[in-house]
C-alpha positions in Angstrom: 65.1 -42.9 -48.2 67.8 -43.3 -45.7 67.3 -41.6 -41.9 70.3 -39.2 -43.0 69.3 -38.1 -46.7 65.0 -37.3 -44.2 67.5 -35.0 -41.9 68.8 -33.5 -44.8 66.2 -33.0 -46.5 63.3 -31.5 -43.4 66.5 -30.3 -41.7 66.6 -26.8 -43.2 62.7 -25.6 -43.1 62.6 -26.9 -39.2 66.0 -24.5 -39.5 64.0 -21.5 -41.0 60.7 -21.2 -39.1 62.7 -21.6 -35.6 65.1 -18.6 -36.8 61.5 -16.8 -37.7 59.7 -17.4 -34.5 63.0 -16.2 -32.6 63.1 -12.7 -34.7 59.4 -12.6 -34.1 59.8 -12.6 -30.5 62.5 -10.1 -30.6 61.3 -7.5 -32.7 57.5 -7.9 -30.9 57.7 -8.2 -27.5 54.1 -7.6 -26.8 53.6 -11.2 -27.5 56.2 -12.5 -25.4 55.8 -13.8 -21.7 56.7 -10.2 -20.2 54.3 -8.2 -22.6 52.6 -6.2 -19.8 52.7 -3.2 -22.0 51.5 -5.0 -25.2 48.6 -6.1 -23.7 47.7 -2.8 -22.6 48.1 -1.2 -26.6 46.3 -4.1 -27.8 43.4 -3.1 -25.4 43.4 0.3 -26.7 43.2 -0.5 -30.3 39.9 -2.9 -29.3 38.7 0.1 -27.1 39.2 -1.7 -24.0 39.1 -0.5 -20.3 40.7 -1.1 -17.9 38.9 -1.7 -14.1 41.1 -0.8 -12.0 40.5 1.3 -8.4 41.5 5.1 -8.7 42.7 6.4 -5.4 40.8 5.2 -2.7 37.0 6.1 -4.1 37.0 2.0 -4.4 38.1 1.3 -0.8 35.8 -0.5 1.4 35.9 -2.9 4.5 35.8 -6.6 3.8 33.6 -7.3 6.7 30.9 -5.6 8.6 31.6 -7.0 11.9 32.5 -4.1 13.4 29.6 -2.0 12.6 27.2 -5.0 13.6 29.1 -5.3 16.9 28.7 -1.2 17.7 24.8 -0.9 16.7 23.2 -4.4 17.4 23.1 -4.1 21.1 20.7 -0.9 20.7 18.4 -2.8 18.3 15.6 -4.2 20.2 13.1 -7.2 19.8 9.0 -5.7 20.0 6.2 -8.3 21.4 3.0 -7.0 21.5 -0.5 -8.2 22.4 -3.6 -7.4 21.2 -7.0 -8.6 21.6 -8.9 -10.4 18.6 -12.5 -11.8 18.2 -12.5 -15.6 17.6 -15.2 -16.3 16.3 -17.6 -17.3 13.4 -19.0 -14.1 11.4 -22.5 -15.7 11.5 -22.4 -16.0 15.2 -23.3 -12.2 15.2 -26.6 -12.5 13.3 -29.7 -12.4 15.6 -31.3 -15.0 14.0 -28.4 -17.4 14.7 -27.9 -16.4 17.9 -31.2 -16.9 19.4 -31.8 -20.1 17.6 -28.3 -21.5 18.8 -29.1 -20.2 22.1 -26.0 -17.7 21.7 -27.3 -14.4 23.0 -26.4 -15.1 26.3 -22.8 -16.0 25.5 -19.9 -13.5 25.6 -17.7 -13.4 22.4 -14.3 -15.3 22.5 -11.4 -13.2 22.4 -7.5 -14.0 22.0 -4.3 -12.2 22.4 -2.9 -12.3 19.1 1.0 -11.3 18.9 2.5 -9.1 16.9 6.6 -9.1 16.1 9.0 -6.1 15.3 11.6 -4.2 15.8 12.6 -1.1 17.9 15.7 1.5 18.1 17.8 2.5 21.7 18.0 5.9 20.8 19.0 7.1 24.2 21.0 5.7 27.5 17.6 6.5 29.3 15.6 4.0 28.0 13.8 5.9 24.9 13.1 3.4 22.1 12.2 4.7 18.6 9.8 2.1 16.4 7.4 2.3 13.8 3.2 3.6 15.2 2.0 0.5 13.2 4.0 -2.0 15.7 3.1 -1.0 18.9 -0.8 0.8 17.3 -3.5 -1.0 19.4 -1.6 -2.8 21.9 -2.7 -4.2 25.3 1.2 -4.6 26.3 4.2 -3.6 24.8 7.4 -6.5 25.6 10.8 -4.9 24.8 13.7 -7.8 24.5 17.4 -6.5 24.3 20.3 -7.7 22.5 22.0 -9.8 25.8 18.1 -11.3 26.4 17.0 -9.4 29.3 13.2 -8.2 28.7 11.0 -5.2 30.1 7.5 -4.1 29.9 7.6 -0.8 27.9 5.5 2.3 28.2 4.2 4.3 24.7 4.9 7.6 25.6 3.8 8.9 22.1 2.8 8.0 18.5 2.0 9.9 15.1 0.4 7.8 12.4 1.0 10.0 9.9 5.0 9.4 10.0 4.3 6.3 11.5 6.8 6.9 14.3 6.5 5.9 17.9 8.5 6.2 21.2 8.8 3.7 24.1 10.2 3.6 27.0 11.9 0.9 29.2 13.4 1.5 32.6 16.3 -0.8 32.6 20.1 0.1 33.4 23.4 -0.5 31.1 21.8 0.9 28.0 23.6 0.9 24.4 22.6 3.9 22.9 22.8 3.7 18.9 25.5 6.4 17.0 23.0 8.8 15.0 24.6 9.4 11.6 24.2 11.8 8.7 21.6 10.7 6.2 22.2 13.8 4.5 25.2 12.7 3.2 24.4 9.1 2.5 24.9 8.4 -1.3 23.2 6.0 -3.8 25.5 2.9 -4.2 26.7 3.2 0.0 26.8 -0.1 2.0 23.9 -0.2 4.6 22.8 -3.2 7.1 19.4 -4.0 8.3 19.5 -5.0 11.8 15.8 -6.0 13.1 13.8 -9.1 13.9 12.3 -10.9 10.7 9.8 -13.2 10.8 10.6 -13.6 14.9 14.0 -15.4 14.0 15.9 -13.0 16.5 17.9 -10.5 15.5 19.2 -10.6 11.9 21.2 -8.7 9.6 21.2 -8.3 5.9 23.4 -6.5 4.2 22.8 -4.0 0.4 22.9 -0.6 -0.9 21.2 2.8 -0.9 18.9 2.4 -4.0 17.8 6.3 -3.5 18.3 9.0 -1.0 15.2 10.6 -0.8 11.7 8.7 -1.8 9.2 10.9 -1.4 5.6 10.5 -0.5 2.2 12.1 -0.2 1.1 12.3 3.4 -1.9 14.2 5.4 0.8 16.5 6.5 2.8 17.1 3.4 5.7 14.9 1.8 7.7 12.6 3.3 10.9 12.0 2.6 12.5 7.8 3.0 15.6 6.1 2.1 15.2 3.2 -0.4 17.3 0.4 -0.1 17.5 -3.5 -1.4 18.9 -5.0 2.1 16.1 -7.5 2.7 13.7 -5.8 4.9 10.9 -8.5 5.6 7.9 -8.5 8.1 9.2 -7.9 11.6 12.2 -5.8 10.7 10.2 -2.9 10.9 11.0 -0.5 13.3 14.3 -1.7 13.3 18.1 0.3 12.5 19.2 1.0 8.5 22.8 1.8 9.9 26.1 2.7 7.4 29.4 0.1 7.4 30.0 2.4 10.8 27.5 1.3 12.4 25.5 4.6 13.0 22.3 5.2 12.1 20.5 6.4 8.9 17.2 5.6 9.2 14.0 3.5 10.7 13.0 1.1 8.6 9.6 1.2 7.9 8.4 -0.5 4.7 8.6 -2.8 2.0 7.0 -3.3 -1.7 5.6 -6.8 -1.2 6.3 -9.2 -4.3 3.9 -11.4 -2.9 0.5 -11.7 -1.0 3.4 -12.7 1.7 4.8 -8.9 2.0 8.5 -10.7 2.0 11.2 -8.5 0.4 11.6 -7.9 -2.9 14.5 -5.4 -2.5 12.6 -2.6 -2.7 12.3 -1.0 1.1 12.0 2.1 2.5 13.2 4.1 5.9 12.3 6.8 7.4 15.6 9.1 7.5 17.2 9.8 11.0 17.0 13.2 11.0 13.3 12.9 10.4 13.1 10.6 13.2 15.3 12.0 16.2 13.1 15.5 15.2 10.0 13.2 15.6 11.4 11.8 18.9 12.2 15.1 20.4 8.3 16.6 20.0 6.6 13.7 21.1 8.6 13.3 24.1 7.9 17.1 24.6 4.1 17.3 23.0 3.1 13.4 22.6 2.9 14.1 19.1 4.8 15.3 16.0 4.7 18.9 15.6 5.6 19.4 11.9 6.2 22.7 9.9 3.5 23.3 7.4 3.4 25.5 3.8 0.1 24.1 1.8 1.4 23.1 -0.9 1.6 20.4 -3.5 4.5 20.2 -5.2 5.9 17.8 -8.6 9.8 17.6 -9.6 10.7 19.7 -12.7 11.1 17.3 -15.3 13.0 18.8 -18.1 10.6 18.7 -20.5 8.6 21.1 -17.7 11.6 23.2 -17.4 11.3 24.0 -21.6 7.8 24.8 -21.2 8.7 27.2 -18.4 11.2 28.9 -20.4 13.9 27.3 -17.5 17.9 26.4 -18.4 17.9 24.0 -15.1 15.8 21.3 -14.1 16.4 21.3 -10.1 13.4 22.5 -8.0 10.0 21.4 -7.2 6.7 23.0 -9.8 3.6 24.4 -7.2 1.0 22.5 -8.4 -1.6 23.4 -5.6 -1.9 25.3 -2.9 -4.5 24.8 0.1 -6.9 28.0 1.0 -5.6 30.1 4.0 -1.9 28.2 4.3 0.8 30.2 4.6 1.6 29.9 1.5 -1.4 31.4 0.3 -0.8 33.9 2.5 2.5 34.8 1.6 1.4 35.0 -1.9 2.6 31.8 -3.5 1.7 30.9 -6.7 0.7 27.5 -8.5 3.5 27.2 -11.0 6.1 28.9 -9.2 9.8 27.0 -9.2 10.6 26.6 -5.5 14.8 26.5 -6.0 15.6 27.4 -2.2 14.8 27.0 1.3 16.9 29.2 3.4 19.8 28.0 2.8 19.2 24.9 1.3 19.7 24.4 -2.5 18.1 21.4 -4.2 19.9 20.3 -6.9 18.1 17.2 -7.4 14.8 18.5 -6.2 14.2 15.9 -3.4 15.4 18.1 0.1 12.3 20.6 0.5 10.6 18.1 2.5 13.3 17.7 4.8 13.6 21.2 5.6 9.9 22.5 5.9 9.1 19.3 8.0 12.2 20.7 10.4 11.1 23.8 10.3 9.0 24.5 13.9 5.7 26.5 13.5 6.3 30.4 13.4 9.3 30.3 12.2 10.1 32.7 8.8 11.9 30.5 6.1 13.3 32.3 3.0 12.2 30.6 -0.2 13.4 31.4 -3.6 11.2 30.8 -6.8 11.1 31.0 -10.0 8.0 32.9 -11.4 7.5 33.6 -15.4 11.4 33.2 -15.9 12.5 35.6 -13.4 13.6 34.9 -9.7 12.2 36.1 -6.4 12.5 35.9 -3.0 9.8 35.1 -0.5 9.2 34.8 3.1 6.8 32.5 4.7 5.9 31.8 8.3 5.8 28.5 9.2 1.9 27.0 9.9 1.0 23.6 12.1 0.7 21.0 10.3 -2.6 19.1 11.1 -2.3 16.8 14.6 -2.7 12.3 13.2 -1.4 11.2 16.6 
């Protein structure tokens, strides 16, 4: 077969299919290099979606240099010494003793120190940090963020919040923004700015994991922020700030993985609010003074809310209430719904610690409950909590 008669004979198929691939692209343009909107109806018949940023709820800064520039020079480095036995357990039995000719001989001691973290909460030298950093110490060093150093004076503790105040006499302070934890949100940027592990000062960056933790303490609950940014031994005591740089809370502790206690990205703060309040009585009493009700209280689950005849599920279910609190007294009730506090609604249940904690002793708060499906309104004056200073 000749070269011309192959032409001939392949020529009009080759002829054809280009002529069909051209009308193709014509008459379907969604396949074709500019098919934007195809793409997009071909999506919607496979039911995808699209991730694209509405308005500016997506916005965020690409770096957190600015915040760490505003709040690191109020973080502080905390060195304290403590004295610690050195010595053989079976150095203390008489029997060893005398035979070793040891009952003459004064036990060996060491100073033993201990790392953390501390806050510059005011330009006159007040320093916030956790009660178990500075708890037992024969001195207390405070190192700033430019290096210089100062002996520090514990002007108050409360082991119960485990909160503590220092105080350094040194000029040129950097005072730390206070911020709103209030208003923090789960899924918000945070930093960690402390001293892990005695590095120096560090900062690791995550998210708010919840906005209000709460825990059983001798004087009540207390409220934390949990958060994943690496919180490891030594960082305690030290700023959870916001991509501002202001602060939301003290952090305080972790949930160890390990026999180490290194993070796991589970750590907790203690909210600022919580903690300027703290600052503010001990400087003025030496010690937390905390508002007081009695009462234990559990979330209201919705299957609790069914059982109690309830359409919501926001609130906190009385579960206990001491003998001779004021909420005894004011005629409280185990299984009452506490909805309000004054004017504080809680619509996720998680605030009444906050407010009862702010609350100063003798004052009258206004709580709303819920009592066999009806509402009511009761007042109850503050009590003292008990003093774990």
């Amino acid at each position: 077969m000749t070269f011309k008669r192959l032409l001939n004979y392949a020529g009009w198929p080759a002829a054809t299919g280009l002529l069909a691939a051209l009308l193709l692209l014509a008459f379907m343009p969604r396949f074709g290099p500019n098919a934007v909107e195809g793409v997009g109806g071909m999506d919607q018949a496979f039911g995808f979606n699209h991730l694209s940023p509405v308005g500016n709820e997506w916005a965020g800064p690409v770096s957190y240099a600015a915040a760490v520039r505003r709040a690191a020079p109020a973080v502080v480095n905390i060195y304290t010494s403590r004295l610690s036995n050195n010595r053989n357990p079976l150095f203390d039995d008489p029997i060893i003793r005398e035979l070793f000719n040891f009952a003459d001989r004064p036990q060996q001691q060491q100073m033993l120190t201990i790392l953390g973290s501390g806050v510059i909460v005011s330009e006159k030298g007040y320093v916030l940090t956790n009660n178990h950093v500075i708890n037992g110490a024969e001195e207390i060093i405070v190192q700033l963020h430019d290096g210089r150093e100062a002996r520090a004076t514990a002007i108050g503790a409360h082991a119960d919040s485990d909160l503590a105040v220092l105080k350094i006499d040194l000029d040129k302070l950097t005072a730390i923004n206070i911020g709103i934890p209030e208003q923090a949100q789960v899924g918000d940027v945070v930093l960690a700015i402390g001293n892990p592990f005695g590095v120096g000062q560090s900062v690791s960056q995550g998210i708010i994991s919840a906005t209000s933790r709460l825990s059983k303490t001798q004087q009540g609950l207390q409220s934390f922020i949990q958060t994943d940014a690496a919180i490891n031994p030594g960082n305690s005591g030290g700023a959870l700030v916001d991509v501002y740089g202001n602060l939301l809370g003290i952090n305080t502790a972790i949930v160890g993985g390990n026999q180490t206690g290194n993070s796991v990205g589970i750590g907790f703060a203690i909210p600022a609010t919580v903690a300027m309040n703290a600052l503010q009585d001990i400087i003025e009493y030496s010690q937390t003074v905390r508002g007081y009700l009695g009462v234990s209280v559990g979330a209201l689950t919705p299957r609790l809310a069914k059982s109690l005849n309830l359409s919501f599920t926001s609130g906190f279910v009385i579960y206990e209430i001491d003998s001779n609190s004021p909420a005894f007294r004011a005629g409280l009730l185990p299984g009452d719904v506490i909805t309000r506090v004054n004017d504080q609604v809680f619509q996720d249940g998680t605030l009444i610690a906050t407010e009862i904690s702010s609350a100063k002793p003798g004052d009258s708060v206004e709580i709303e409950i819920w009592r066999r499906g009806q509402p009511q309104v009761i007042r109850v004056t503050v009590g003292v909590a008990s003093k774990v200073g």
